[in-house]
Phi, psi and omega in degrees: 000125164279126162242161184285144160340353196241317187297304196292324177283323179309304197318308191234047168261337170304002188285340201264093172301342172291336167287108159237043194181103171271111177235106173260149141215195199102214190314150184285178166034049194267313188123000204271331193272331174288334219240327171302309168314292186311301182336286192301332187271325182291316180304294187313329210287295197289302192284314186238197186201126148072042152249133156339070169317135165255118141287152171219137179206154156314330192212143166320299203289351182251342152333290194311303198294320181253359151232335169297308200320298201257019176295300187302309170281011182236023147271329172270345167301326164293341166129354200280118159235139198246105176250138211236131181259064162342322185266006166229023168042058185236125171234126177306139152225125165239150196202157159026091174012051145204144187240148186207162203246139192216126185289132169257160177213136159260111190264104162247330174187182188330289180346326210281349169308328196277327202275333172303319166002113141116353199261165189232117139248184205239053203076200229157112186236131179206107194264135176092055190294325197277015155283329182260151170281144174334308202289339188258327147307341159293303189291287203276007170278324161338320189291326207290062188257020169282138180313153171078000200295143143254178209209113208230124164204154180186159211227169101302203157274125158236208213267182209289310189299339181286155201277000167290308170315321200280287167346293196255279178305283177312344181258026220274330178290326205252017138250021200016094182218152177232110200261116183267144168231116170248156184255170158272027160292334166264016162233126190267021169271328191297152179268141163297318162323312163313292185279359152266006158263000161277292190315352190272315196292017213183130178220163172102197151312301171312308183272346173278345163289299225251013150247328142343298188068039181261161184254062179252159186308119160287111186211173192044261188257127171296344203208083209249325165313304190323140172232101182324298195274026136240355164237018181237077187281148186297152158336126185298158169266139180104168208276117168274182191247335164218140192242115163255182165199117213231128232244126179227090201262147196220125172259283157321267210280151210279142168259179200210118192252153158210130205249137184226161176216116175299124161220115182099265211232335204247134180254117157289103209262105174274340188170144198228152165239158159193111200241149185275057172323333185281318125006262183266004146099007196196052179318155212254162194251145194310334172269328152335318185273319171326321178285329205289308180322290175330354203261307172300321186283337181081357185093019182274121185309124176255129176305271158222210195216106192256125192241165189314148183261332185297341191247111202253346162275296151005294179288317185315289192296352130332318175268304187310353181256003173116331190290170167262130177227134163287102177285112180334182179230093180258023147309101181297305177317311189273305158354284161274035090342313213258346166276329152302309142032253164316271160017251170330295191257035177058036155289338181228102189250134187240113193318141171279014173262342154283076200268011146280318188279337144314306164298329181262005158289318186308324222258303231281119179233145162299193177250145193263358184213152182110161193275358190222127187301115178229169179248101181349141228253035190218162181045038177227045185262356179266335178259318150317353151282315177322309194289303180313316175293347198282298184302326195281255206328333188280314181316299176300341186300152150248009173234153150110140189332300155016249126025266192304291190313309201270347168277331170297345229212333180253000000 
C-alpha cells in the first residue's frame, strides 16, 4: 500500500514527544481515518504490553464500518493478530510479543459518557470527534490516565462555532497537539474519476466541508443550487412503478402531504396537499386528514406512507385505514445532506404543480446564529416531509453519498 507525504507523518508523528495529542480533519474520502486507524494500533502495539485501550464512534456499528472493517484485515496482513469478542465489544490484538485489549464505545449522546466512565486507558482514538457530544469526548479523553497515554481524534468539518474547532483545533498548539488538515490530495487510492464525482456531489456550504474541508458557516438558502425553471419539470408521462407519500402533520402549524411516484431511479413529487390553519380559519381533525390524504393518494396503490414520527394519532389512525406507515427519520441536519444529494442527482424531482413545496424552497433559510447547523424554523413544513422521504430512499439504496450520510448517522 502507498501512502502519501500527509498519511506518512500520521503514520510516526507519536515518534516526536513534544505531542500528545493528534487532530486530522477535511475532505470526506481524504485517507485521514485509515491511516489514522494503522498509527494508533502501531503506536500501541509498540509502547505498551497488557494495557487498555478506547475505539470510539458515534455508534459501535459505524466504528466497525467506517474503520474496523477493512482496518482489521490490513493489521492482519501485517502480521498482527486480532481477535474480536463481539458481545463485549473487545478486541485482543497481539504484534511483536506484546497483547493489549482494545474497547469499542459508541458517543451517540449525553448518556453515552456513563458507559466510558470509570474505564483506565493507555489512549483513545475518536472517529467522526465532531459528531459526538462534548460531555463524551471529555469524559474519554479523561480516561486516558496511564504514562504515556495519547489522545487521536479526526473529523469531518461542521461549522465555525463548534466546540472542537473552538477547543481543540484553534487551540492546538497550547494543548501540544498536531493538528494536520487533508483534502483529497492526500489519499493516493483515489481516482481522478473519483474526486470528480465528490466535487460534482456537493454545492455550498457541503462542498466547502466535505470537499474543501473548511470549517464554514451554514447561511443563506439551504437549498441554494435549486433553480424552478430548471429543475421543476412538468410531471413525466407513463406508468410510475411505486406510488408513496410523505407527511409533515400540523394541527396549529400548517400540514403538508407529497405524493412521489418512481420511474427508473428517479422519485417524482407529482402532486402535493397543504393546508394552512391559520389560514382557513379551522383546524382539521386527524379524520379529516385522513379523508385528504386519500384523496391525494386517487385510488392508487400507496406502497407506504412515511410520516412525522411525533404524530403519533395520525398514524393510529392511518394504519386503522389500511396504509402501511413509516415513522420518519428526523435528523435535520443529516437530513438535508441527504436531501440535497438526491436533489443534485436528480433521484428526487420536484414537479412544477407543486407550488407550496416550490415555494418554501425558495424561501428555506439556514439559521444565522448557534454553534450547530439548523434551518430556520418558518416555511419548512413542506420541506420537512420532503427531508422524511429523502431519508427513507437513502435508507433503502445500497450505495451512493446518500447512502453513506444515513449509515452513518443512524
Amino acid at each position: 500500500m502507498c501512502f502519501s507525504p500527509k498519511q506518512r507523518q500520521v503514520l510516526r508523528w507519536w515518534l516526536n514527544k513534544d505531542w500528545e495529542t493528534i487532530i486530522c480533519d477535511g475532505a470526506i474520502r481524504c485517507g485521514k481515518t485509515f491511516s489514522m486507524g494503522v498509527s494508533f494500533f502501531l503506536w500501541a502495539q509498540n509502547q505498551f504490553d497488557g494495557c487498555q485501550f478506547g475505539l470510539c464512534g458515534k455508534t459501535i456499528s459505524s466504528l466497525r464500518r467506517n474503520l474496523l472493517t477493512e482496518l482489521l484485515a490490513y493489521l492482519r496482513g501485517i502480521g498482527m493478530t486480532v481477535r474480536e469478542k463481539r458481545s463485549e465489544n473487545l478486541l485482543i490484538v497481539q504484534f511483536g510479543g506484546h497483547e493489549n485489549r482494545f474497547l469499542l464505545f459508541g458517543g451517540k449522546d449525553e448518556s453515552s459518557a456513563a458507559l466510558i466512565q470509570g474505564s483506565t486507558l493507555a489512549g483513545v482514538l475518536l472517529d467522526e470527534a465532531a459528531l459526538m457530544p462534548r460531555s463524551f469526548v471529555e469524559q474519554a479523553c479523561a480516561r486516558c490516565s496511564v504514562p504515556g497515554s495519547r489522545l487521536w481524534l479526526n473529523c469531518n468539518p461542521e461549522g465555525p462555532q463548534h466546540w472542537l474547532y473552538r477547543e481543540w483545533i484553534l487551540k492546538a498548539r497550547e494543548r501540544r497537539t498536531l493538528y494536520l488538515h487533508f483534502t483529497m490530495e492526500d489519499n493516493p487510492a483515489l481516482s481522478r474519476q473519483i474526486k470528480a464525482r465528490y466535487r460534482n456531489a456537493y454545492t455550498g456550504v457541503f462542498y466547502r466541508r466535505f470537499v474543501l474541508g473548511e470549517w464554514t458557516a451554514a447561511q443563506g438558502l439551504v437549498y441554494d443550487f435549486f433553480d424552478r425553471a430548471r429543475d421543476a419539470p412538468e410531471p413525466p408521462e407513463g406508468p410510475f412503478e411505486e406510488w408513496r407519500i410523505s407527511v409533515d402533520y400540523g394541527t396549529a402549524n400548517p400540514a403538508s402531504f407529497g405524493l412521489w411516484g418512481k420511474q427508473g431511479t428517479t422519485w417524482y413529487r407529482t402532486e402535493e396537499y397543504y393546508y394552512d390553519s391559520r389560514k382557513a380559519g379551522r383546524q382539521k381533525t386527524d379524520a379529516e386528514y385522513a379523508d385528504d390524504l386519500q384523496v391525494l393518494a386517487g385510488g392508487r396503490s400507496i406502497r407506504k406512507v412515511i410520516v412525522d414520527p411525533s404524530a403519533a394519532s395520525f398514524i393510529e389512525v392511518l394504519r386503522r385505514a389500511g396504509f402501511e406507515v413509516v415513522r420518519a427519520n428526523n435528523d435535520v441536519a443529516d437530513g438535508i445532506r441527504v436531501t440535497a444529494d438526491l436533489l443534485r442527482q436528480r433521484r428526487l424531482v420536484l414537479c412544477q404543480n407543486c407550488e407550496d413545496c416550490l415555494r418554501e424552497m425558495e424561501l428555506y433559510c439556514w439559521e444565522e446564529r448557534g454553534d450547530r447547523d439548523a434551518p430556520r424554523k418558518e416555511h419548512d413544513h413542506a420541506m420537512d416531509e420532503m427531508r422524511y422521504f429523502a431519508m427513507d430512499v437513502a435508507g433503502e439504496s445500497g450505495g451512493g453519498f446518500a447512502a453513506t450520510w444515513v449509515e452513518r448517522r443512524t
